[in-house]
Every structure is written in structure tokens, then in C-alpha cells.
C-alpha positions as CSV (number, residue, x, y, z in Angstrom):
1,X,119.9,103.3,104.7
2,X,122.3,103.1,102.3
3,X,120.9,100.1,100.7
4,X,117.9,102.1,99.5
5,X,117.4,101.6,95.7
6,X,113.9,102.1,94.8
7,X,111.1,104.1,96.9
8,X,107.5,104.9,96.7
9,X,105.6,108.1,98.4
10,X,102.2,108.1,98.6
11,X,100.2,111.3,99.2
12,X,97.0,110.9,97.7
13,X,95.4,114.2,97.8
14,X,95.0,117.2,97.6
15,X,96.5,120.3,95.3
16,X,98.2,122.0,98.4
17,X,99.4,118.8,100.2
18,X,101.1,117.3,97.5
19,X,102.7,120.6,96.4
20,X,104.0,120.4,100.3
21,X,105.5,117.2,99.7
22,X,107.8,118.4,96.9
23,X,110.8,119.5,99.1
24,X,110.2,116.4,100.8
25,X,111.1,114.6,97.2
26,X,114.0,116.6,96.5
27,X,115.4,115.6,99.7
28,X,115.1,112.1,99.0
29,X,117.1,112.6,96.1
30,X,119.9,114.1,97.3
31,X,120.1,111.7,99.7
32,X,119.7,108.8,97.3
33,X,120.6,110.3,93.9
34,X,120.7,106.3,92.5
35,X,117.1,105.0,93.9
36,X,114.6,105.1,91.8
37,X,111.7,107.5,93.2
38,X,108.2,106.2,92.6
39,X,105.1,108.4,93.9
40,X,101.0,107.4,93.9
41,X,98.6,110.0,94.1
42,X,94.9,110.5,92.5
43,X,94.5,111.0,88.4
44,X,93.2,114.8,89.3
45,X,96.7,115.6,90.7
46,X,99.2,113.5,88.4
47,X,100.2,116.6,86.3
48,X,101.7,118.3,89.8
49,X,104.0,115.8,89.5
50,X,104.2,114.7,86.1
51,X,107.7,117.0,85.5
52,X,109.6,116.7,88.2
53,X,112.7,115.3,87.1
54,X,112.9,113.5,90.8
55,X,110.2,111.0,90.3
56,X,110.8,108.2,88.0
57,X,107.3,106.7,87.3
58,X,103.8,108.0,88.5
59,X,100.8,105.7,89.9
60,X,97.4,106.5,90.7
61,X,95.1,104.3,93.2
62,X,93.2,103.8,89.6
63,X,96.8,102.1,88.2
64,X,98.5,101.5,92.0
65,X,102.2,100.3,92.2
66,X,102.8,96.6,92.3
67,X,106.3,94.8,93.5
68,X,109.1,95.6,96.0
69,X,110.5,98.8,97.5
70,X,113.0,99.3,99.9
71,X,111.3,102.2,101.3
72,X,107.8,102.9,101.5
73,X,106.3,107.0,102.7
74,X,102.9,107.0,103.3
75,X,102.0,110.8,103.4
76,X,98.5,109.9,103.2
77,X,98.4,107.8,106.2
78,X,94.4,106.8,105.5
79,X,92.6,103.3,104.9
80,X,93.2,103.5,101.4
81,X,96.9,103.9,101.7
82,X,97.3,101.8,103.9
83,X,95.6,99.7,101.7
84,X,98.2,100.0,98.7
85,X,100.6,99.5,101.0
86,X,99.5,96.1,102.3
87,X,99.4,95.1,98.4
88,X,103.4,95.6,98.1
89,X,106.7,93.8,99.3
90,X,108.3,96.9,101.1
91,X,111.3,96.6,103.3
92,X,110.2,99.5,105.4
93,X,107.2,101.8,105.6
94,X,107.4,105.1,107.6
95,X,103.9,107.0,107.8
96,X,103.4,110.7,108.0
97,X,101.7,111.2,111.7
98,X,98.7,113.3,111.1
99,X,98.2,114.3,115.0
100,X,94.2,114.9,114.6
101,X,93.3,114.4,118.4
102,X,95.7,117.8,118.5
103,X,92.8,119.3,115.6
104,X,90.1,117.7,117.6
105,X,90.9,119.4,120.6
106,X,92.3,123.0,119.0
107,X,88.7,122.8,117.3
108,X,86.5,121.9,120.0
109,X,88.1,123.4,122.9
110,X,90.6,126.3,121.2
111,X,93.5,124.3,123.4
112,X,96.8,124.5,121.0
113,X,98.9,121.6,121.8
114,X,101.1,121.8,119.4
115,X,103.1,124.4,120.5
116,X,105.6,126.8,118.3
117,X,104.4,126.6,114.2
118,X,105.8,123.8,112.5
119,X,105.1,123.6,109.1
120,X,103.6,120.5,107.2
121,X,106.8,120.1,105.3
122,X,108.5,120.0,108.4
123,X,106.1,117.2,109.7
124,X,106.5,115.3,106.8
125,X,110.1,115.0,107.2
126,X,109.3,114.0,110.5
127,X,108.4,110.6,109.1
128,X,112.1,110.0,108.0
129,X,113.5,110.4,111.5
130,X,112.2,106.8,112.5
131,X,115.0,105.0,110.3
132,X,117.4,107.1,111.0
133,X,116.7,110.2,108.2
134,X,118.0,113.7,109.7
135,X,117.9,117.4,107.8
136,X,116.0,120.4,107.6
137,X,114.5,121.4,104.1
138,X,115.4,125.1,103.6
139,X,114.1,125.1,99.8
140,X,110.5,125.6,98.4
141,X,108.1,123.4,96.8
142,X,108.6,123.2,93.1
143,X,106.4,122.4,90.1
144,X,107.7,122.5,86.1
145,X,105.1,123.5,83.8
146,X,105.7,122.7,80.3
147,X,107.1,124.2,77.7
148,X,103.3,124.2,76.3
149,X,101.8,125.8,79.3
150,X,104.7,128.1,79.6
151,X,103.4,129.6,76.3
152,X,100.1,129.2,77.0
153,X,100.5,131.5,80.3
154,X,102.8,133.7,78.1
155,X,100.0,135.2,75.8
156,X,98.5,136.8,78.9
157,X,101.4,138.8,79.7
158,X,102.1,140.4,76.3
159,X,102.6,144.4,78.0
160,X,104.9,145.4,81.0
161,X,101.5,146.5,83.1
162,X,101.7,145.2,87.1
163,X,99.4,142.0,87.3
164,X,98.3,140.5,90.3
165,X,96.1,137.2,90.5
166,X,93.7,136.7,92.8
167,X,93.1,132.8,93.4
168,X,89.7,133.5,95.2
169,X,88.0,129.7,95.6
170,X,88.5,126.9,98.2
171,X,86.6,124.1,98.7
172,X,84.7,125.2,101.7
173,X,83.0,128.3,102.2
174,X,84.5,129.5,105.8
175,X,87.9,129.9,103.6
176,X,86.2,131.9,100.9
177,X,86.8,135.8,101.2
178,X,82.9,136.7,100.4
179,X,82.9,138.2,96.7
180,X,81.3,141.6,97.3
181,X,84.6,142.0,99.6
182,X,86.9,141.1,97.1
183,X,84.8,143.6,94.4
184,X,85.7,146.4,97.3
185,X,89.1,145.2,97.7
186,X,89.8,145.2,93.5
187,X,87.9,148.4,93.3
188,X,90.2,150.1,96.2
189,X,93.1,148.5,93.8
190,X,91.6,149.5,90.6
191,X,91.7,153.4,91.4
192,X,93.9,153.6,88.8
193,X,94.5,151.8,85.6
194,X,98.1,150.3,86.3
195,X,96.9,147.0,87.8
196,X,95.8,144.2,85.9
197,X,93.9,141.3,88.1
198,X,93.9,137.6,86.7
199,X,91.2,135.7,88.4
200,X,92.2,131.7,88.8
201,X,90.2,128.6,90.0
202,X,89.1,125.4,88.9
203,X,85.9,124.5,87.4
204,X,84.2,124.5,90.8
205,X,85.1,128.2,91.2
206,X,83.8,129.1,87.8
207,X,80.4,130.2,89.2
208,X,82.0,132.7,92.3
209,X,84.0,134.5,89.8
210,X,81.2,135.2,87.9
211,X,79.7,136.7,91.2
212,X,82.7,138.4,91.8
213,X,82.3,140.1,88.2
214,X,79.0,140.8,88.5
215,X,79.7,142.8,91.5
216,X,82.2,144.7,90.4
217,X,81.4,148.8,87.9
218,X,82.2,148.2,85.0
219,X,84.7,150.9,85.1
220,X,86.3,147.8,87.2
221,X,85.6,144.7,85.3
222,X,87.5,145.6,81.8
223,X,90.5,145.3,84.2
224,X,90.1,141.9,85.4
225,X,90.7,138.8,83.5
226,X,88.1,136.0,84.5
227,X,90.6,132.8,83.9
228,X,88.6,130.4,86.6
229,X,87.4,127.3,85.1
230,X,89.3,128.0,81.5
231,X,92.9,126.5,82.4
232,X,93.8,123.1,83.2
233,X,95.9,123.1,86.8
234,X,99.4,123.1,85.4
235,X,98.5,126.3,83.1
236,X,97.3,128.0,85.9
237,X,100.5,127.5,87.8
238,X,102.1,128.5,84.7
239,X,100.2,131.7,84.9
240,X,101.1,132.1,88.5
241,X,104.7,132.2,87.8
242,X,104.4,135.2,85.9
243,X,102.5,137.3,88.3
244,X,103.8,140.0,90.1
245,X,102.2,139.3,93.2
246,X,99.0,136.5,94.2
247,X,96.3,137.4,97.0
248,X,94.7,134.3,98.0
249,X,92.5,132.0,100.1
250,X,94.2,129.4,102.3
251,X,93.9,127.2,99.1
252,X,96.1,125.0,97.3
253,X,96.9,127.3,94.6
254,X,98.3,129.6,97.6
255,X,100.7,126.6,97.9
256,X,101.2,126.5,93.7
257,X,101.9,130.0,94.1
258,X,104.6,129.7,96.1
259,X,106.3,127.2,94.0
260,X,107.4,130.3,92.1
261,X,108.5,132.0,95.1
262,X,106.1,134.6,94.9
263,X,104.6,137.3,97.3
264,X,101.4,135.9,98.7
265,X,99.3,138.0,100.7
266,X,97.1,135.6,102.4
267,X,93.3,135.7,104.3
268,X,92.8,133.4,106.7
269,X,88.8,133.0,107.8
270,X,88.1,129.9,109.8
271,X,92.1,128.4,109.4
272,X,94.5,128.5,111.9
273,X,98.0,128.9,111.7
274,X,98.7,125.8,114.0
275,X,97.5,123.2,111.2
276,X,100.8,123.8,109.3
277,X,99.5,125.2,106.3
278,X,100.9,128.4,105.9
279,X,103.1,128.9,102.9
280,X,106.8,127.5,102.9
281,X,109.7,129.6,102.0
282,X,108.3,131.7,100.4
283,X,107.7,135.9,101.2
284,X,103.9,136.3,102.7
285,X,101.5,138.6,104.7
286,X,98.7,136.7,106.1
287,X,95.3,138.7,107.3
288,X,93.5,137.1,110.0
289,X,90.9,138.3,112.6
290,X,92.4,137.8,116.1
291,X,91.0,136.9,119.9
292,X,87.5,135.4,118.0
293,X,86.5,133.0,120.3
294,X,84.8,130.7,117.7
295,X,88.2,130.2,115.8
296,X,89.0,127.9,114.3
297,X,85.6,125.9,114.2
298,X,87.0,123.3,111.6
299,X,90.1,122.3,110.7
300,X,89.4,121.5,107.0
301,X,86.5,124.4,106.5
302,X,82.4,124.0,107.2
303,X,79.9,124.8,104.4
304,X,78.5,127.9,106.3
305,X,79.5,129.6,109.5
306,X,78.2,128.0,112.7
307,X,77.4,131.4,114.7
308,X,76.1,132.9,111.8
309,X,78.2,136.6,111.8
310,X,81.4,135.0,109.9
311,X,83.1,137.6,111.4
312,X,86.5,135.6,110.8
313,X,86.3,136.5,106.8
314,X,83.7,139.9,107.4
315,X,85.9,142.0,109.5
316,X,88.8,141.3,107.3
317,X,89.1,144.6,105.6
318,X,89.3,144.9,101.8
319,X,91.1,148.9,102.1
320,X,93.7,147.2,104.6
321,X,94.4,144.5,102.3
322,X,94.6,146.7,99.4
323,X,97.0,149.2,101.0
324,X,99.5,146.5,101.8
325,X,99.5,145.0,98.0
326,X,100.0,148.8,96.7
327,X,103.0,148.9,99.0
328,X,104.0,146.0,97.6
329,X,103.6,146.8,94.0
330,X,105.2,150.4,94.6
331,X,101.3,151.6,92.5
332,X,100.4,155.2,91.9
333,X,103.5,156.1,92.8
């Protein structure tokens, strides 16, 4: 191992999984400090990774590596990594083992095989151990926004008022928190003016935060800050690091969040804690319906809930939630 010079990671997508693979780099590098760290990922994600003073050059599968590497990581561990992989003269390749028959069966028969929670950082170290890599990783994920988006987040925070964002999107809808809830849930926060809420998503969230607006009073809405869809990704974690607090889908801005080590309070509708996912070293209160019977029914999310009642996000209650992040944020006291 000590021979390593130059090494390449590849974890193609998405926002949450390659946040999860930072610790992962920064081990590396104290391990190697001399090699030369290389990642691949997809154009969408190259600013997650464009400042971390770890990595040395950054490919896409648009602009893939070429040449020799003493150590290949394939975190992606799918056809077309394999595939960039097959195109270079590596010396060793380790891949990340994704388990799915263990998904498969959690999903289809709610049998959990894979036994106390081990987070997907852990598992990613796991693909070191193979040529002889040991270590825990005992430090967050990290992310450097630049100076740029650093002042871009800072003209949002110009008064000493509480804020809290609320990164309410994910790609499918059984991890969405419906938006009437959240309304409740902001309403129940916004008894008092001495929160401010910061709404954050991508472009593809854009249209639920306008439903989320829309069904808030108006006595409500002049508190919130509708940011989805406005900021590029690394500006919205900028913004995230200067929260006081972020309540959030299991999303990959949950896992940006916590780059900044801050306090997530997390729902949880059709996820399950055994995929890996929840946040890493960071503090957290996760809100999840228990003993449902139809949980989880996917283990990426569906597009609508297959018995109907979506009781897994439904009987998550907005006061509950609420109550906890006013504890939190010491409010109205």
C-alpha cells in the first residue's frame, strides 16, 4: 500500500451520496498525503467537489479519466463505472458492495438482514478493507463553498433573528412531507415573529414551495423566504451553513446540511433507517411512524403510495415536530 501514488474514486451520483463519500476522501489523504487524488462523478455534482483541497483533478463520465492509477474506488459500483473502469490501467480496483438482495428482501418481505445501523460512510470504507485499509472515520462530510457563495448566502442573514431552513423536496414523492403539513408545521412555528424560515430546493422543487406558500396566511408567508429554484447547489449549502437549525426530507441537502454540522431534525416517510442513510456525525432528531406494516415499500422512494393512506408521512405530526425545533431554538421563551 505504500506504493500508492495516484488514485481515482468514482461515485457518480447523487447530491447525498457523494457528500457521504467526503470522509471517505479525507481519509485517503491522511493515509497517502503524497498520492495524487482523482474523483469522476456527473457535471450536475462537480461543484460538491470542486473545493476540496483533497482532490487534485475532477472528471465527469462526459470528460472520464484516461491512464494509470495505482488504486481505483468504484463507489458507484454500476455498468457505467464499471465501464470507466475497464477503460484505465489500474493496479487495483476495490468496489463499494451495494448489498441490494438485503433492500430487496427488507422491501418485499420487511426481513432486516442487515443487522445493527451501519452507516453508508461506514460501508464505503468497507471497500478499503480488501487490500488491507483499516480505520474508522469519526469526522463529518465536508463541502467549501466559495468565497463568492459565502457572500452570496451572507446577504440573507443581515439581522440576529433565529432562522431555520426547511429543505422540503426529494425526488420521489413517499419522501415528501405533504405541503399543507409543513404550512401547519411553520404556522405552529410562526406563532410568533422571532423565526425566520428559508425555503431551499432545486429547480425541480420550485413548483412545491410555491404550494407550500400558497397554503400558508399571509400573516405566515411574509416570514418565509421562498429560495427553491433561485440558488445554484453550492449557494444553497452556503446558505445552510449559516442556519440555526434545518428540518428536512431524507434528501441530499439533509446530507449538505450536515456538512456544517448542523441540527437536523429529520422526517422519514417511506425510508428506513437500515439503508444507511441517516446523517453522519452530525446532531439529529429523526420523526418516523413506527410498527406500519407497509414500511419501507421502496428503498429509493415510489411516485405515489401503494396503499393509498400514506400514513408513513400523514401521521407524522406537524405540532410534535414543531415543539421539538422550539426546544431546540430556546423560542418564545
Amino acid at each position: 500500500m505504500s506504493a500508492i501514488k495516484k488514485i481515482l474514486l468514482i461515485r457518480l451520483g447523487s447530491i447525498g451520496d457523494i457528500t457521504l463519500t467526503t470522509p471517505l476522501i479525507r481519509h485517503l489523504a491522511i493515509a497517502y498525503p503524497t498520492a495524487q487524488i482523482d474523483y469522476c462523478t456527473k457535471s450536475p455534482f462537480v461543484s460538491l467537489l470542486h473545493a476540496n483541497p483533497c482532490i487534485s483533478t475532477l472528471y465527469t463520465i462526459d470528460q472520464p479519466p484516461k491512464g494509470n492509477y495505482d488504486l481505483v474506488v468504484d463507489l458507484q459500483n454500476n455498468f457505467r463505472s464499471q465501464s470507466i473502469v475497464r477503460s484505465l490501467h489500474s493496479i487495483r480496483t476495490v468496489r463499494y458492495r451495494k448489498e441490494n438482495w438485503k433492500k430487496w428482501i427488507l422491501v418485499q418481505f420487511k426481513l432486516d438482514f442487515y443487522g445493527s445501523y451501519r452507516s453508508v460512510v461506514e460501508r464505503y470504507l468497507d471497500s478499503l478493507k480488501e487490500i488491507g485499509f483499516s480505520g474508522s472515520e469519526q469526522h463529518g462530510c465536508e463541502l467549501y463553498p466559495s468565497s463568492e457563495e459565502q457572500a452570496f448566502a451572507a446577504t440573507y442573514f443581515q439581522s440576529d433573528q433565529k432562522t431555520l431552513a426547511l429543505c422540503f423536496g426529494a425526488k420521489h414523492f413517499t419522501k415528501r412531507y405533504p405541503p399543507k403539513q409543513f404550512a401547519a408545521l411553520l404556522c405552529s412555528l410562526l406563532i410568533k415573529e422571532s423565526l425566520r424560515i428559508v425555503l431551499l430546493g432545486g429547480k425541480e422543487d420550485a413548483p412545491h414551495a410555491l404550494e407550500l406558500m400558497k397554503s400558508l396566511p399571509d400573516s405566515c408567508r411574509t416570514m418565509v423566504d421562498n429560495l427553491a429554484g433561485s440558488c445554484t447547489l453550492m449557494q444553497t449549502a452556503a446558505l445552510l451553513s449559516r442556519c440555526d437549525a434545518v428540518l428536512c426530507n431524507d434528501t441530499g441537502l439533509m446530507h449538505v446540511a450536515s456538512a456544517f454540522g448542523k441540527k437536523l431534525f429529520v422526517l422519514f416517510g417511506s425510508s428506513s433507517q437500515a439503508f444507511g442513510f441517516l446523517p453522519w456525525h452530525t446532531p439529529y432528531e429523526l420523526f418516523e411512524v413506527e410498527g406500519l406494516s407497509c414500511k419501507p415499500c421502496s428503498h429509493i422512494g415510489r411516485d405515489h403510495c401503494p396503499k393509498g393512506h400514506f400514513r408513513c408521512m400523514n401521521d407524522l405530526s406537524p405540532n410534535t415536530i414543531a415543539e421539538r425545533i422550539r426546544d431546540h431554538l430556546h423560542l418564545f421563551r
